[in-house]
C-alpha positions in Angstrom: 30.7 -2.0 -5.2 32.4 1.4 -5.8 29.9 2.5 -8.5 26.2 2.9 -8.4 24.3 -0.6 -9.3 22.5 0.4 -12.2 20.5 -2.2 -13.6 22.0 -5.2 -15.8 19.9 -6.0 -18.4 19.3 -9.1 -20.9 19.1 -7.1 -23.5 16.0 -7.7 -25.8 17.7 -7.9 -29.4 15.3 -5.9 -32.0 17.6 -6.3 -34.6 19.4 -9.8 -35.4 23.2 -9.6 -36.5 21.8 -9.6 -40.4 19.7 -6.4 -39.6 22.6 -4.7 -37.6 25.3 -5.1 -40.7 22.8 -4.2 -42.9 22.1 -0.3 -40.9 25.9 -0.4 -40.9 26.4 -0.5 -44.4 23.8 1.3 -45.3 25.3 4.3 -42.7 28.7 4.2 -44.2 27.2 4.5 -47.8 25.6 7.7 -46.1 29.0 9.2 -44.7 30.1 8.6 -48.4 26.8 9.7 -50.0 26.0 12.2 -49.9 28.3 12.5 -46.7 27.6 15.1 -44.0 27.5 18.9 -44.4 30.0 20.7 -42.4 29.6 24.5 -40.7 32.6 24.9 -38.9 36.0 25.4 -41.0 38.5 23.7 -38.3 36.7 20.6 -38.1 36.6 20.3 -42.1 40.5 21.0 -42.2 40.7 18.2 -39.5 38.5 15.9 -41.8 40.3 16.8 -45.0 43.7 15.9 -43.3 42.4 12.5 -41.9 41.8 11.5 -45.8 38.1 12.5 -46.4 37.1 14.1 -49.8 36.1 17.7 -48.7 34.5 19.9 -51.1 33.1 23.6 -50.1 29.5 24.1 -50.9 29.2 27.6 -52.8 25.6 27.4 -51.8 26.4 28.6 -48.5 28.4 31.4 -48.8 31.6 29.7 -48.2 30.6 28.7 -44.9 29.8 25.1 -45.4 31.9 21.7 -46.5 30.5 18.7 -48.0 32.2 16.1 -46.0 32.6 11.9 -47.2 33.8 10.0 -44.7 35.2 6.7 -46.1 34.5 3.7 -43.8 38.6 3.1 -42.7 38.1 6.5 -40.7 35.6 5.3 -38.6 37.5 2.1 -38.0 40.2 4.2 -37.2 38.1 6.2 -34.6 36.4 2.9 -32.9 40.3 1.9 -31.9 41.0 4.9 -30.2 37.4 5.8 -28.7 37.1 4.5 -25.3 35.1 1.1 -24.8 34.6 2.7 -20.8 34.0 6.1 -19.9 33.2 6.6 -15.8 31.8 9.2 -14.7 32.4 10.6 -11.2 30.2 11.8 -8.5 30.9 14.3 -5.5 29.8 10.9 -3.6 32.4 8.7 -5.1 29.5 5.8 -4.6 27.4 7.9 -6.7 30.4 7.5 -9.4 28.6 5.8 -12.8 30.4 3.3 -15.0 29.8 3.0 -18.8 31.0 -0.3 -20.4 30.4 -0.1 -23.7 30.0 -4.1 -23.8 28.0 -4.3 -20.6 24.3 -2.9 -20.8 23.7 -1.5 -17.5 21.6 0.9 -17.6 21.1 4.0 -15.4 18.0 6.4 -14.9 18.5 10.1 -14.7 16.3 13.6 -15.8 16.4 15.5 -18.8 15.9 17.8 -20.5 16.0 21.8 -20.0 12.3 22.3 -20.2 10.6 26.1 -20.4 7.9 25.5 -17.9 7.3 24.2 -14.6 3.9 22.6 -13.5 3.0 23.9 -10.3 0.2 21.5 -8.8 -2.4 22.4 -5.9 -5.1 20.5 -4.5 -8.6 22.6 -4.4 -12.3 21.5 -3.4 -14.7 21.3 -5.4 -18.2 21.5 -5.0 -20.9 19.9 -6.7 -23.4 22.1 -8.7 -26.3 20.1 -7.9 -25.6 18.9 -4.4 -23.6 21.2 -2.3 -23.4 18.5 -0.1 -21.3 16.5 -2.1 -17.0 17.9 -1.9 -14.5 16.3 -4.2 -10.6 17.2 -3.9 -8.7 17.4 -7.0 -5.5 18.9 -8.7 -5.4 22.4 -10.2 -2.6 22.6 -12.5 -0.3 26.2 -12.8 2.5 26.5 -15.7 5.1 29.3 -14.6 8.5 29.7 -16.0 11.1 28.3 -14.4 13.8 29.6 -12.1 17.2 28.9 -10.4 15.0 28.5 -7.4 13.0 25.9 -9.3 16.1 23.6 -10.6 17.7 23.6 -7.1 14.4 22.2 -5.6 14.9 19.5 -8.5 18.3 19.1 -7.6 17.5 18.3 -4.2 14.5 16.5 -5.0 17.1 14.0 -7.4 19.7 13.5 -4.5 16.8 11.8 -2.6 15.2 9.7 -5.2 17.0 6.4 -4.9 16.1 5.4 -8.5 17.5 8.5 -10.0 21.1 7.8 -10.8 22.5 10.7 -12.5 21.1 14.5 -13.2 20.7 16.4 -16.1 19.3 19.9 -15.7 15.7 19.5 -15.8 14.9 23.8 -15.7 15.9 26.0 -18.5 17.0 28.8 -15.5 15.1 32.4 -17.0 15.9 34.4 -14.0 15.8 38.0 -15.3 19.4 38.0 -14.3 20.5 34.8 -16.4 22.0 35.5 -19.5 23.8 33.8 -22.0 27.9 35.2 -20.3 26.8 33.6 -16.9 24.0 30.7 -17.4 26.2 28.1 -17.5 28.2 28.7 -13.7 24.8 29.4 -12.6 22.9 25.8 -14.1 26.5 23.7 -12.9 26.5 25.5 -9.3 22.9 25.2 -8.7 23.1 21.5 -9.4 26.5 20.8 -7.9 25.5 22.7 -4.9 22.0 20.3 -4.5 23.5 17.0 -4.8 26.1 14.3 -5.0 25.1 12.4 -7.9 26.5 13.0 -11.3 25.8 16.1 -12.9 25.6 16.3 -17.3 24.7 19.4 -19.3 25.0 21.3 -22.5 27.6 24.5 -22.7 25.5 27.5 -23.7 28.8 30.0 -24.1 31.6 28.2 -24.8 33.8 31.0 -23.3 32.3 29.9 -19.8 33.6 25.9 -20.2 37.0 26.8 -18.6 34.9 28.1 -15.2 32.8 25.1 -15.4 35.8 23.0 -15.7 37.9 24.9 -12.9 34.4 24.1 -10.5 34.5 20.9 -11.1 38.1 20.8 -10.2 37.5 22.5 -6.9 34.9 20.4 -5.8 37.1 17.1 -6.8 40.3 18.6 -5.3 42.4 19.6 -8.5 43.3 18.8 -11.9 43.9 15.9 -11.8 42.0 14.9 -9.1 38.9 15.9 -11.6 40.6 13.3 -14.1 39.6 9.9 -12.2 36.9 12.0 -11.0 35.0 13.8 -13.1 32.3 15.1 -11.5 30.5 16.5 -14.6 30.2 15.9 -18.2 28.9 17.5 -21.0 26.3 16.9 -23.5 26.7 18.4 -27.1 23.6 18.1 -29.9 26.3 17.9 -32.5 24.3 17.1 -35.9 21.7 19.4 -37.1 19.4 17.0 -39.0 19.4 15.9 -41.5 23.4 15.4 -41.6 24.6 18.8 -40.8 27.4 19.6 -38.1 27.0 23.0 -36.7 29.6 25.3 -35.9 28.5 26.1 -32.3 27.8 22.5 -31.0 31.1 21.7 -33.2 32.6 24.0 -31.7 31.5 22.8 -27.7 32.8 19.1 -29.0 35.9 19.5 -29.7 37.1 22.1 -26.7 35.7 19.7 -24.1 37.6 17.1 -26.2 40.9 19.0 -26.0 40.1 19.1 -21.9 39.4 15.7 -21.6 36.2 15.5 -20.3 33.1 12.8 -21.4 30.6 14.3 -23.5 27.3 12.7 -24.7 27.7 13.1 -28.9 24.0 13.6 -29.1 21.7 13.7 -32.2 17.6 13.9 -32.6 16.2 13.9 -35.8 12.6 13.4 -36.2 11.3 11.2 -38.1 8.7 12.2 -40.8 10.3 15.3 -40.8 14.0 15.3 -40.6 14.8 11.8 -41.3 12.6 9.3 -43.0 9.6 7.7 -40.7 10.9 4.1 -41.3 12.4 2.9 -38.3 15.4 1.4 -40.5 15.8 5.2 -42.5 15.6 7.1 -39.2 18.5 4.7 -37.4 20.3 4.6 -40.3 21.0 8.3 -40.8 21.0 9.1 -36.8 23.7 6.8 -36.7 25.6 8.2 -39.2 25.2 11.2 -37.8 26.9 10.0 -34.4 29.3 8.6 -36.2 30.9 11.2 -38.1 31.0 13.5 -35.1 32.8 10.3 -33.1 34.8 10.0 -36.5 35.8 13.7 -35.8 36.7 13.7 -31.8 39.1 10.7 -32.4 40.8 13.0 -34.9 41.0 15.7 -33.2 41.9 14.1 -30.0 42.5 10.7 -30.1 41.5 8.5 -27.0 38.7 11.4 -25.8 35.9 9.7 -23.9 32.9 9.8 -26.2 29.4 8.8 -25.4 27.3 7.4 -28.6 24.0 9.8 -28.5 21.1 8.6 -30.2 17.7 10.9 -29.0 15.2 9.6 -32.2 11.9 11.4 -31.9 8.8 10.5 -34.3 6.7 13.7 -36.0 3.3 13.7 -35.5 1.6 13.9 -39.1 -0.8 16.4 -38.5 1.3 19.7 -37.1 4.9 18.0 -37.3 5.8 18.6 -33.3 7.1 15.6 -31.8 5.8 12.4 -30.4 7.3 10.3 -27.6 4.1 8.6 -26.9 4.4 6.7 -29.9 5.7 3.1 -30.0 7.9 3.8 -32.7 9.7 5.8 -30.2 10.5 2.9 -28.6 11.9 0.4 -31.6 13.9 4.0 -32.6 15.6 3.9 -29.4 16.1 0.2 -29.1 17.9 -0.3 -32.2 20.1 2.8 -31.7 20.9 1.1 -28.6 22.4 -2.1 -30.1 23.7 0.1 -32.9 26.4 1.8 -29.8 26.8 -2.0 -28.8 27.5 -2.8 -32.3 30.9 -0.5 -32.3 31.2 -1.2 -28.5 30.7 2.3 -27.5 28.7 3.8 -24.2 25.2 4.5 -24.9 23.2 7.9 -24.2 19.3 7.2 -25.4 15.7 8.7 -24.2 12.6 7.2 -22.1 10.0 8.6 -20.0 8.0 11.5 -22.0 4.4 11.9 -22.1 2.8 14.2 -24.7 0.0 14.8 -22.2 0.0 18.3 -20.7 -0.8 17.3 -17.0 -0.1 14.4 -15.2 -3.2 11.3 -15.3 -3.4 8.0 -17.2 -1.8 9.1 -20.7 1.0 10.2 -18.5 1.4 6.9 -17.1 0.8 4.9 -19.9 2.8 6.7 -22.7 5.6 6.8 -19.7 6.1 3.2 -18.3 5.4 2.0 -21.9 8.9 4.1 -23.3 10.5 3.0 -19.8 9.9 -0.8 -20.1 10.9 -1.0 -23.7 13.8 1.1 -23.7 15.8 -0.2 -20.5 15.0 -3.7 -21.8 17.5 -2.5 -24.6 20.6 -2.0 -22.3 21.5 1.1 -22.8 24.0 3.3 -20.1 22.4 6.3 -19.8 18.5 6.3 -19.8 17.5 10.3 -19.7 14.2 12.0 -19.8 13.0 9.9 -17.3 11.4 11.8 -14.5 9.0 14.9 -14.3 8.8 15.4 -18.4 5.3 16.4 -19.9 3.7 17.9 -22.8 6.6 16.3 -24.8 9.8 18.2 -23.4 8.2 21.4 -22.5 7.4 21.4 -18.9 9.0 19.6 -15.9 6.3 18.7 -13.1 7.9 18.2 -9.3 4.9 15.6 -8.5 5.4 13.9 -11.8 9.1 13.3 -10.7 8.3 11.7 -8.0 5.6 9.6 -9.5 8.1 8.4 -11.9 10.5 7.7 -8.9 8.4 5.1 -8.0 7.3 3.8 -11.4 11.2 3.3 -11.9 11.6 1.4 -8.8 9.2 -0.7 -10.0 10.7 -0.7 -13.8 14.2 -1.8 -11.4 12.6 -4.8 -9.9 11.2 -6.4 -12.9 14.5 -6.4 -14.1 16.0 -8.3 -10.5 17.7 -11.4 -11.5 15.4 -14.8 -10.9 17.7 -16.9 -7.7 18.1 -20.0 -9.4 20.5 -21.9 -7.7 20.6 -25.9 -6.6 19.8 -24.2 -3.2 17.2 -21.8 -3.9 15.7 -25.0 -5.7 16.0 -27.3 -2.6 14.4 -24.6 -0.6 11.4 -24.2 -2.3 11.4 -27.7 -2.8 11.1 -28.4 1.1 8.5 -25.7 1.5 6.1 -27.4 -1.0 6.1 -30.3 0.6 5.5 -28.8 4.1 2.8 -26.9 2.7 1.1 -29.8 1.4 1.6 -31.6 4.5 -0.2 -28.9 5.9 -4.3 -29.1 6.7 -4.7 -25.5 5.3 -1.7 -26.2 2.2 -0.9 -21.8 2.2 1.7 -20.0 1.7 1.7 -17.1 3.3 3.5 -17.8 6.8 6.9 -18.4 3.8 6.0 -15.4 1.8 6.1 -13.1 5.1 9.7 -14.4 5.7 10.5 -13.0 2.3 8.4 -9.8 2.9 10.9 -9.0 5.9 13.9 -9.9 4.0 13.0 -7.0 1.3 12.9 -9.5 -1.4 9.2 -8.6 -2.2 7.7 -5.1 -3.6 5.2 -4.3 -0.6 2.9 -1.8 -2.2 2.6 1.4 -4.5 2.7 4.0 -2.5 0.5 6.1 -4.5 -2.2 4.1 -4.6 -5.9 5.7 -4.4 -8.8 4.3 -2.8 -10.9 7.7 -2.4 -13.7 8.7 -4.7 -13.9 12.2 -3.6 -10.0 12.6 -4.2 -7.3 12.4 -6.5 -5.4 10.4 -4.0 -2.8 9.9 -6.0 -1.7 13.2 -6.6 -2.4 14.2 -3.3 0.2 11.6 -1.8 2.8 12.7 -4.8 2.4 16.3 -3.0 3.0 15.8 0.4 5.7 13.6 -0.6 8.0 16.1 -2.6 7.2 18.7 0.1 8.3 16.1 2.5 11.6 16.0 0.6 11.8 19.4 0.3 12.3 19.4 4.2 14.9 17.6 4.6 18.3 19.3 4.7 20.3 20.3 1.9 23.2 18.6 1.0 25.4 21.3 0.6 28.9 21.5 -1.0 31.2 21.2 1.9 32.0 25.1 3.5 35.7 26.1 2.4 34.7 24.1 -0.6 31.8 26.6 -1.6 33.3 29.3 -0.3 36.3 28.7 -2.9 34.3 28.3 -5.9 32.3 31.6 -5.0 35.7 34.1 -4.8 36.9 32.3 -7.8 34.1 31.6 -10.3 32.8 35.1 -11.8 28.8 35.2 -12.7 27.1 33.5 -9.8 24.4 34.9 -9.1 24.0 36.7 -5.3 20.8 34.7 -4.6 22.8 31.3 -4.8 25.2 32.7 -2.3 
């Protein structure tokens, strides 16, 4: 295999066909009514001339369209929108492949969180018997760095169950700003690893520098084209049913340049769409939609990835709430929606809305993991380090989740049923019971050594006077911290530093 494995789901089918055509139709009546407000004038010209009833809103100060999309556009726009996109890798095995009718499903990080949770282990002392020592974590939020996202960079190349990487660190160096953040996030990451590498533009101006970085590294233009080593991720819809001008804008430049971008969209529900799980995926997917509707316009045949990142309000101060379970059926049924119209799938798992890592972590975590991959989609983000909803990324928590996704992997395996896997066990039954002791476990060693069995979770606690678990999660990211750096290759960085302006000396 050429690509990374991913995982190949059954799909678990929320929504039966009925249900799907139903959130269809009721998602074209919303592109007709009331349609989608539009802030960017190029894009409404683009509309208008494609045949949708465009109207300016006097409301806004002339700055704003009322867009309806009639359904024949989007048909129109589903023929020309790739059913593949690949993306590439600077490790072509690390190279990622999106069928839009397949549901494999790949893990990666997410999303640019303000904080980083810095973790140390401290003894305590008991107040009433200074005798009695107990070791546990001491958690440390700090703002995060390009020194902090290149330790996640490096920490992502070695997790075997992370498959692609999205910046994880919202860089606040006092030398970041808005001209040069985005050389700086790409060649931090670039520099730290060989997977695949997706982000948001934050100055458009600075997509062309991007662009010629990742042409460098894949060894030209078009090189970069079977290639592409990065891709781009645009929050195109302002809920409720709003395109803005500035993530407008970042859609359709990397769509003139041909790269894959993620056509994202995250309204909350209860606040910004309705709290229904059929309301909420019924205008998200609208939403998606009329921005696909747009690139296939614009640029027909532009590699598109459908973007659906639901969240659910919490009722008492509105901030969001991925613990929920209705997180979960969100997600799921905007991942059969992108099956629906065949198109690769971008969707969220793996938040907590605890603050530090412990059981809410864990539970609010694998529960988001396990539902959501069971749903098939391609690109799984948020799913390693993420607390206290997206704020704050937590190294030890990455590699916790690491291993939960292993885990998450395996119970997805295939069963072996085959005439000879049958005849086999077959044979060993009735040794066993020929047996005077009738076990097992001289057969299950045999499959132990053959890595067909999980051995053990290697985080596993058996202290009282420790949190084991988070000691072990320590040692091991500072264990991969040691290990050396795989850098871009020498003439290869060396280019990329004469020639792309706004690197900062420190990543030298």
């Amino acid at each position: 295999m050429d690509f990374r494995e991913g995982v190949v789901v059954n799909p678990y089918l929320r929504l039966n066909d009925e249900e799907i055509n139903r959130i269809h139709k009721a998602s074209m009546e919303i592109l007709e009514d009331p349609g989608v407000l539009v802030f960017h004038e190029e894009a409404a010209k683009y509309f208008e001339e494609a045949g949708a009833e465009v109207t300016k809103v006097p409301e806004e100060g002339d700055k704003a369209w009322s867009v309806k999309i009639p359904e024949t556009l989007l048909e129109k726009a589903l023929k020309t929108a790739p059913k593949k996109v690949v993306l590439g890798a600077r490790d072509p095995k690390n190279k990622l492949v999106l069928d839009g009718n397949k549901p494999r499903a790949y893990f990666g990080s997410g999303s640019e969180t303000n904080y980083i949770l810095e973790i140390s282990m401290d003894t305590y002392v008991k107040k009433d018997d200074p005798e009695t020592t107990a070791v546990f974590p001491t958690f440390k939020r700090k703002r995060g760095t390009l020194k902090d996202l290149c330790e996640s960079a490096r920490l992502g190349e070695n997790f075997e169950n992370l498959d692609f990487f999205i910046r994880n660190v919202n860089i606040q160096d006092p030398e970041i700003t808005n001209e040069n953040k985005d050389v700086n996030k790409f060649f931090a990451c670039l520099d730290n690893m060989t997977k695949h590498v997706l982000a948001g533009i934050t100055d458009v101006r600075q997509l062309d520098n991007v662009i010629k970085m990742a042409e460098i590294i894949a060894g030209g233009k078009e090189a970069v084209k079977e290639n592409p080593v990065v891709s781009f991720i645009s929050c195109v819809t302002k809920s409720p049913l709003q395109l803005t001008e500035e993530s407008t804008t970042n859609l359709l430049e990397v769509n003139k340049r041909g790269f894959p971008i993620v056509i994202s969209s995250s309204p909350q529900g209860g606040s910004t769409a309705p709290i229904d799980e059929i309301g909420i995926v019924s205008q998200i997917n609208a939403e998606i939609l009329s921005a696909v509707v747009l690139s296939q316009i614009a640029n027909p045949g532009s590699p598109v990835i459908y973007g659906s990142v639901p969240v659910r309000a919490r009722m008492d101060n509105l901030h969001d709430m991925y613990g929920a379970p209705e997180f979960s059926q969100y997600n799921m049924s905007c991942i059969q929606m992108a099956r629906f119209y065949g198109l690769p799938c971008y969707s969220s798992a793996g938040v907590s809305d605890a603050k530090t890592p412990g059981i809410q972590a864990s539970v609010e975590k694998m529960l988001s993991h396990l539902c959501v991959s069971q749903g098939g989609p391609h690109l799984l983000h948020y799913s390693f380090g993420l607390l206290e909803e997206t704020q704050t990324f937590c190294p030890e928590q990455a590699v916790l989740d690491n291993a939960h996704i292993g885990m998450i992997k395996r119970v997805y395996r295939e069963p072996n049923v085959t005439d000879e896997s049958i005849e086999d066990n077959l044979k060993i039954i009735r040794k066993v019971m020929k047996s005077p002791y009738r076990i097992y476990a001289k057969y299950a060693r045999k499959q132990l050594h053959k890595g067909d069995l999980y051995l053990e979770y290697s985080f596993e606690s058996d202290r009282e006077d420790m949190d084991e678990t988070m000691a072990k999660a320590k040692e091991e990211k500072e264990r991969i911290l040691s290990l050396p750096v795989k850098r871009l290759p020498e003439d290869v960085r060396n280019k990329i530093l004469e020639e792309i302006p706004g690197i900062l000396e420190k990543l030298h």
